[in-house]
C-alpha positions in Angstrom: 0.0 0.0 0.0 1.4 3.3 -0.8 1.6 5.9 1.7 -0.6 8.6 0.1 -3.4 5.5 0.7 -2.5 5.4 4.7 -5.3 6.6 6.8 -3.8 5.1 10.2 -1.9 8.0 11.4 -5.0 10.3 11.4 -6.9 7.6 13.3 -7.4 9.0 17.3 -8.3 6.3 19.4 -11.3 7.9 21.6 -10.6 7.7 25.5 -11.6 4.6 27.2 -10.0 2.4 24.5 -8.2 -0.7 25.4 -4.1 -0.5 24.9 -1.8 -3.3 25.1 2.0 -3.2 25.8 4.6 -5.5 24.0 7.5 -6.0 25.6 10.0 -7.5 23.3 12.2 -9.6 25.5 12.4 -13.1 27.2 15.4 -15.1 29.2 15.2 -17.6 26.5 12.5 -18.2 23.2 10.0 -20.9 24.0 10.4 -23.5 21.2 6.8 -23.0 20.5 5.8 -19.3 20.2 5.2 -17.8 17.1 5.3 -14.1 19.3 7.6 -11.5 18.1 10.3 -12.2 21.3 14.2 -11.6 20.9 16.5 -13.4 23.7 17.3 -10.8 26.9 21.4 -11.0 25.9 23.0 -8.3 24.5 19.8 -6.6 24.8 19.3 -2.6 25.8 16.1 -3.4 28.0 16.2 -0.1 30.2 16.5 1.7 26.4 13.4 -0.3 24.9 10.9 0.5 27.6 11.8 4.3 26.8 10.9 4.1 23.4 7.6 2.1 24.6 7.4 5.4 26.9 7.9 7.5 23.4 5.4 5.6 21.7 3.0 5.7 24.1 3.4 9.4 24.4 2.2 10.1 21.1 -0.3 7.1 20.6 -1.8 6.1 24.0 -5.7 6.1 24.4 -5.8 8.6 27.4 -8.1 6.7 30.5 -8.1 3.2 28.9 -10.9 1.3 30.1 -7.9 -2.1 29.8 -4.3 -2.1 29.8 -2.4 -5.4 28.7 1.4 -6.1 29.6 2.4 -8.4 27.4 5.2 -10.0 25.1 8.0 -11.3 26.1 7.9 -11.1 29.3 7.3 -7.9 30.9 8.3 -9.8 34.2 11.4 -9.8 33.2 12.0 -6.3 33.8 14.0 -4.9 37.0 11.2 -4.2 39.9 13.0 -0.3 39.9 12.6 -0.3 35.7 8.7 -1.9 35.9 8.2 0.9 38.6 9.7 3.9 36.6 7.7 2.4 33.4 4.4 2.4 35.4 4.6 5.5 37.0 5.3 7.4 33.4 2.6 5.2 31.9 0.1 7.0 34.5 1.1 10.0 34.1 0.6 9.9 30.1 -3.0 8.0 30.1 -4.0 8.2 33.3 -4.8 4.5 33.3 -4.7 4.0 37.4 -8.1 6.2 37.7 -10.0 4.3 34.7 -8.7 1.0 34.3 -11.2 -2.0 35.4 -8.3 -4.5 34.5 -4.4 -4.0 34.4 -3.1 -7.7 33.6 0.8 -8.3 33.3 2.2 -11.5 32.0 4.6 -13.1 34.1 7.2 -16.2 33.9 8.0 -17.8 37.0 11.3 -17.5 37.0 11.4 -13.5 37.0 8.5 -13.3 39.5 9.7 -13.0 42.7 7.5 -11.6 45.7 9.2 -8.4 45.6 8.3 -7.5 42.1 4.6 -8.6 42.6 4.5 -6.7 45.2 5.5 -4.0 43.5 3.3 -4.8 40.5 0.3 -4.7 42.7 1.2 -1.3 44.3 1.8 0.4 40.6 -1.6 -0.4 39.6 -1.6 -4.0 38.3 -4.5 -6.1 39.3 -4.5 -9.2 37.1 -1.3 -11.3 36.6 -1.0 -14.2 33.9 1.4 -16.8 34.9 3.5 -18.9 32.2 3.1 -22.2 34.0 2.3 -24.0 30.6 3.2 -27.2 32.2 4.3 -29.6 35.4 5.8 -32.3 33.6 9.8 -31.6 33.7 10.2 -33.3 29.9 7.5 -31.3 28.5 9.2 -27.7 30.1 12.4 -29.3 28.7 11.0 -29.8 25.1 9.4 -26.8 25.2 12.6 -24.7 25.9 11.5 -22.9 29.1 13.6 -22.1 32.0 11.6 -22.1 35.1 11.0 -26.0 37.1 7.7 -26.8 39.3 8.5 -25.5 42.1 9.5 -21.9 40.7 5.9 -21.7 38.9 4.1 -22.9 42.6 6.1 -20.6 44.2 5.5 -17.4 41.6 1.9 -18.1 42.2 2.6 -18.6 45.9 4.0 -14.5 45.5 1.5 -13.1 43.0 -1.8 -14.3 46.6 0.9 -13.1 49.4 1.4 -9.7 47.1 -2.6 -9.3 47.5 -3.6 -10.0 44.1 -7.0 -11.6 43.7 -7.0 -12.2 40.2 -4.6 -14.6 38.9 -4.5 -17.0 35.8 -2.4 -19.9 35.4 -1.5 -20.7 31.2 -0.9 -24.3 30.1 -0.3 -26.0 27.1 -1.5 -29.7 26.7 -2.1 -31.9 24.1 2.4 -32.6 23.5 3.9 -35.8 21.5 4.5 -38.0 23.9 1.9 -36.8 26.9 -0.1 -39.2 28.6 -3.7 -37.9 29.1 -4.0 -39.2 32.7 -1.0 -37.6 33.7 -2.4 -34.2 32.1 -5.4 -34.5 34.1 -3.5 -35.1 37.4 -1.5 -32.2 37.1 -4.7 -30.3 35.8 -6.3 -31.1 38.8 -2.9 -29.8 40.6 -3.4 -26.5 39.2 -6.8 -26.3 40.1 -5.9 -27.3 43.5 -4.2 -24.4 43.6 -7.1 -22.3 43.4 -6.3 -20.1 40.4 -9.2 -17.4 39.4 -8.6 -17.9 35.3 -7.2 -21.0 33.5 -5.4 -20.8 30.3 -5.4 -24.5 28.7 -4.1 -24.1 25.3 -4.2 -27.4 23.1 -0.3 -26.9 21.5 -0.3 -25.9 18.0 2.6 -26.0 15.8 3.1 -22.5 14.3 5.2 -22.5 11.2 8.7 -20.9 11.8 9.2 -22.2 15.7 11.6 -24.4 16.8 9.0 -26.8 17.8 7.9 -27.2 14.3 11.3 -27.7 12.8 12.0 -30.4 14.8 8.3 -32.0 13.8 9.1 -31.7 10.3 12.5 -33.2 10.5 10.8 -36.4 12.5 12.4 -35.7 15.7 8.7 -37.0 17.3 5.4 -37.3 16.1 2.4 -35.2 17.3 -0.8 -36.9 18.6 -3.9 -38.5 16.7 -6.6 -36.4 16.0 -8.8 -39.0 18.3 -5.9 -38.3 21.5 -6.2 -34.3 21.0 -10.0 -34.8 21.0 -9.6 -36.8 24.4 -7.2 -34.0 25.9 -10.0 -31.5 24.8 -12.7 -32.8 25.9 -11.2 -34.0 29.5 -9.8 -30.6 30.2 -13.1 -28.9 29.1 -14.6 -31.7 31.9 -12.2 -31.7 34.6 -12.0 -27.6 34.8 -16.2 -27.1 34.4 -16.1 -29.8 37.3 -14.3 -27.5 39.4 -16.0 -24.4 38.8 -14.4 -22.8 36.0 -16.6 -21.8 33.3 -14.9 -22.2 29.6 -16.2 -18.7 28.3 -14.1 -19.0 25.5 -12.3 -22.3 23.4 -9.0 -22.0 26.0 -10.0 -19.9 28.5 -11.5 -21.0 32.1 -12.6 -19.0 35.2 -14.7 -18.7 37.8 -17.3 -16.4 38.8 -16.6 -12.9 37.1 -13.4 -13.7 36.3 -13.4 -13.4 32.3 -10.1 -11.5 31.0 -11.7 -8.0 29.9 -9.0 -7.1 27.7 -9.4 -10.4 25.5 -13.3 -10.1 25.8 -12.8 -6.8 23.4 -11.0 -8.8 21.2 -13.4 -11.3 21.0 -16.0 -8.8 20.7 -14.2 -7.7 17.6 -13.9 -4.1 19.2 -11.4 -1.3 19.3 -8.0 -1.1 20.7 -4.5 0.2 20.5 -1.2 -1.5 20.8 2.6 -0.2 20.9 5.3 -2.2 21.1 7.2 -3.6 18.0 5.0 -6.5 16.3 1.8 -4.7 18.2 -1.5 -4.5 16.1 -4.1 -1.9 16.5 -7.8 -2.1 15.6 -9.2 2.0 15.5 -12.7 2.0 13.7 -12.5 -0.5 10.9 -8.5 -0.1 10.4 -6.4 -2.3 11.2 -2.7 -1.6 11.3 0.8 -3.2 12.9 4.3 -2.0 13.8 7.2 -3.4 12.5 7.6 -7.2 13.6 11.2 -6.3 14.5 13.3 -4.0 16.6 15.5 -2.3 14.4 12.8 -0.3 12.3 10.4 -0.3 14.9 13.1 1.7 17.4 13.8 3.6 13.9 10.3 4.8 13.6 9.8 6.1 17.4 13.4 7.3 17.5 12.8 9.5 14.1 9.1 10.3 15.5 7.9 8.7 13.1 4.4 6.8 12.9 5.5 2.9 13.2 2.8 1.4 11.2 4.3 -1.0 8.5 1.3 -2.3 7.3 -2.5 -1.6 7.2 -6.0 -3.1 6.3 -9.2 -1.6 5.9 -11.5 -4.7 5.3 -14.8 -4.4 3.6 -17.6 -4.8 5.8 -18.6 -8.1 5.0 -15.4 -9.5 5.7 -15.1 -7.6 9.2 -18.7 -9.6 9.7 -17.3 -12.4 9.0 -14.3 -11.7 11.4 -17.1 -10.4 13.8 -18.4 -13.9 13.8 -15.3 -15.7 14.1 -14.6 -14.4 17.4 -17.3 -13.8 18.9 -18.2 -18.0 17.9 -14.9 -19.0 20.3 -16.7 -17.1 23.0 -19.5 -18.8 25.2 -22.0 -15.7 24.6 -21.5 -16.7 21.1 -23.1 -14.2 18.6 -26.2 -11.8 18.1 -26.5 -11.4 14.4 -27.6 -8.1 14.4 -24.9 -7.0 17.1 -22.3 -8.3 14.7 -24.1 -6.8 11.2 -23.6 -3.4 13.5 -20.1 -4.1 14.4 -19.3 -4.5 11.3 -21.4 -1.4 9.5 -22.7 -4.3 7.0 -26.0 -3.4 5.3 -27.6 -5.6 3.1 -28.7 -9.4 2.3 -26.6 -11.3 5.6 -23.8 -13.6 4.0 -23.8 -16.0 7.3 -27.4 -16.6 7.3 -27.3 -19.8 5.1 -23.9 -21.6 6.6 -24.9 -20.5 9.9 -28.4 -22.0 9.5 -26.6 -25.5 7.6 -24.3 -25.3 10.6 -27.1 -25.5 13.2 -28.7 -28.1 11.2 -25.7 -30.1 11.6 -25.4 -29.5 15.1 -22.3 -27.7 15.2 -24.3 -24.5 15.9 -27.2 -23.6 18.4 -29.4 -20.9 18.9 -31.0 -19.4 22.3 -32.0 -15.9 22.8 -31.2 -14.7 19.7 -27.9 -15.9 19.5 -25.7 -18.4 17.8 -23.4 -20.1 19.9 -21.1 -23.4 19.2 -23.1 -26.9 20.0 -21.1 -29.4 21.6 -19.7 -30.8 18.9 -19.2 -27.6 17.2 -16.3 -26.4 20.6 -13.6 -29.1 19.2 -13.6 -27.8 15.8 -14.1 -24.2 16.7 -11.8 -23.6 13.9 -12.9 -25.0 11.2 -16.5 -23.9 11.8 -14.9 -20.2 12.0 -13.6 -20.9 8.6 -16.9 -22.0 6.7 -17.9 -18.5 8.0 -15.0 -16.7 7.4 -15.3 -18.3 3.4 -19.1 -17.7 3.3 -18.2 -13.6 3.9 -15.5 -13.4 1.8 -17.2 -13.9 -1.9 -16.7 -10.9 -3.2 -20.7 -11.0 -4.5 -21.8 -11.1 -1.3 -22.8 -6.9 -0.7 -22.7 -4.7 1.9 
């Protein structure tokens, strides 16, 4: 796209509207994470979270409504560097007096008690822990660098720092995982007494480390019939103890959804900064460089970072609209999502959606569409039949 054809720099985001926070760096890269993440060595850290400071200066919703930490790992950060970032941070957006959720991602081995304590007191009330497993092979294969006992005892810090909102992220579903021993350290996990679960089934994005080693037959990933067990035990075990899927991976109990993802899913507006960050402002959508070097080029120039945007028509933003809103247990209100999408016109999902039902993948209630239960363990693939049904270009609107 040529730059006389760029609308994102003139797009204001209006106060109240959700920003995220990429922080670039990690102790190590996870052999499964697509994320833009660079290695901490070598590194200027203290020098990157001023240009986060820079960009947030001239792009930060003021009085966001949500405010995401994420990466990386923001934990990773000095508790005197996350305090100087948090206290700027306030005084650009005032997010401390409007925020009703401030979650930071953590990894257990750079959460100590003094940092969440220090977390807590700078405004963050949510923290999302990288467990992702408590099987020693599986953090081996996966390349992380924390044991057990460092992710019991980062949770152990985040309730003694006063923090009533906590999530715990796993992954499941790895070559050579037995499903009973999943479902016994599940139910370790939930002995815990989390307030949100992350259970990821593992996915093998192309370019990781993980997938490399797939391809060149280093192990072989599970049947389709063994992820479908994993699925639907973890779906079991976690509604068993309280915690309500309200979306495809996401558990909690009572009033504990993630409100910053809920926007997403809700296909609304938000802003992010950060190199790789994507922002959503009306029906633009637009991203930063997916690397440091032009992204610290952009903010040190004053530049606006964008390297790429997308205005979608509206029948492929309903189509979207639908997507997400389907992984979510509200599901979806047709005419919310024609309105979301400022679609006008003969409805493009009406026919799949009403095939979908009739197949039982779908179901209605209340004037909305939500996922049967054999629609939740191909989520995916139903989102796609939508997806295709809104993107022939002679569908109007």
């Amino acid at each position: 796209m040529g730059s006389e054809k760029r609308t994102a720099p003139g797009l204001r985001p209006e106060p109240g509207t959700p920003l995220y926070v990429h922080f670039p760096f990690c102790a190590e890269k996870c052999t499964y994470c697509d994320f833009y993440s660079l290695p901490q060595r070598g590194q200027d850290l203290t020098g990157a979270l001023d240009l986060l400071l820079l960009e947030a200066e001239r792009r930060a919703p003021a009085r966001p409504r949500t405010v995401f930490l994420g990466g990386g790992t923001p934990s990773l950060h000095s508790s005197e560097e996350l305090t100087r970032f948090l206290e700027r941070l306030d005084r650009i957006c005032d997010f401390r007096s409007s925020a009703q959720e401030v979650t930071c991602e953590c990894n257990p081995e750079s959460l100590t008690p003094e940092k969440a304590a220090v977390l807590r007191e700078l405004g963050v009330d949510r923290l999302s822990i990288g467990l992702q497993s408590l099987e020693p092979r599986i953090l081996g294969l996966f390349g992380r660098v924390h044991d057990v006992a460092q992710g019991f005892a980062a949770f152990d810090a985040a309730r003694k720092a006063g923090f009533t909102r906590v999530s715990l992220d796993l992954i499941y579903g790895v070559p050579g995982q037995e499903l009973a021993r999943w479902l016994a350290d599940l139910s370790r996990v939930i002995a815990l007494g989390p307030d949100h679960v992350s259970a990821y089934q593992l996915t093998y994005e192309q370019g990781t480390a993980l997938t490399a080693q797939l391809e060149a037959g280093a192990f072989e990933r599970l049947t389709e019939e063994a992820e479908l067990a994993f699925f639907e035990g973890t779906r079991a075990l976690l509604a068993g103890a309280g915690y309500a899927p309200y979306e495809v991976s996401n558990f909690c109990l009572s009033g504990q959804e993630c409100r910053h993802n809920l926007n997403y899913w809700r296909n609304g507006p938000y802003v992010g900064i950060g190199p790789s960050a994507v922002s959503k402002l009306a029906s633009t959508r637009f991203g930063n460089p997916r690397s440091l070097v032009p992204w610290r080029a952009a903010i040190a120039a004053g530049s606006f970072p964008a390297a790429w945007e997308e205005t979608p028509p509206p029948r492929v933003l309903l189509g979207e609209t639908w997507w997400l809103g389907l992984r979510t247990s509200s599901g979806v209100d047709p005419d919310e999502a024609r309105q979301v999408a400022g679609f006008v016109g003969r409805d493009p999902t009406e026919p799949v959606t009403r095939e979908l039902s009739d197949q039982g993948f779908l179901r209605w209630g209340e004037g909305r569409c939500r996922l049967g239960e054999r629609g939740w363990p191909v989520a995916d693939a139903v989102a796609r039949r939508i997806l295709t049904a809104c993107s022939n270009p002679e569908a109007s609107g």
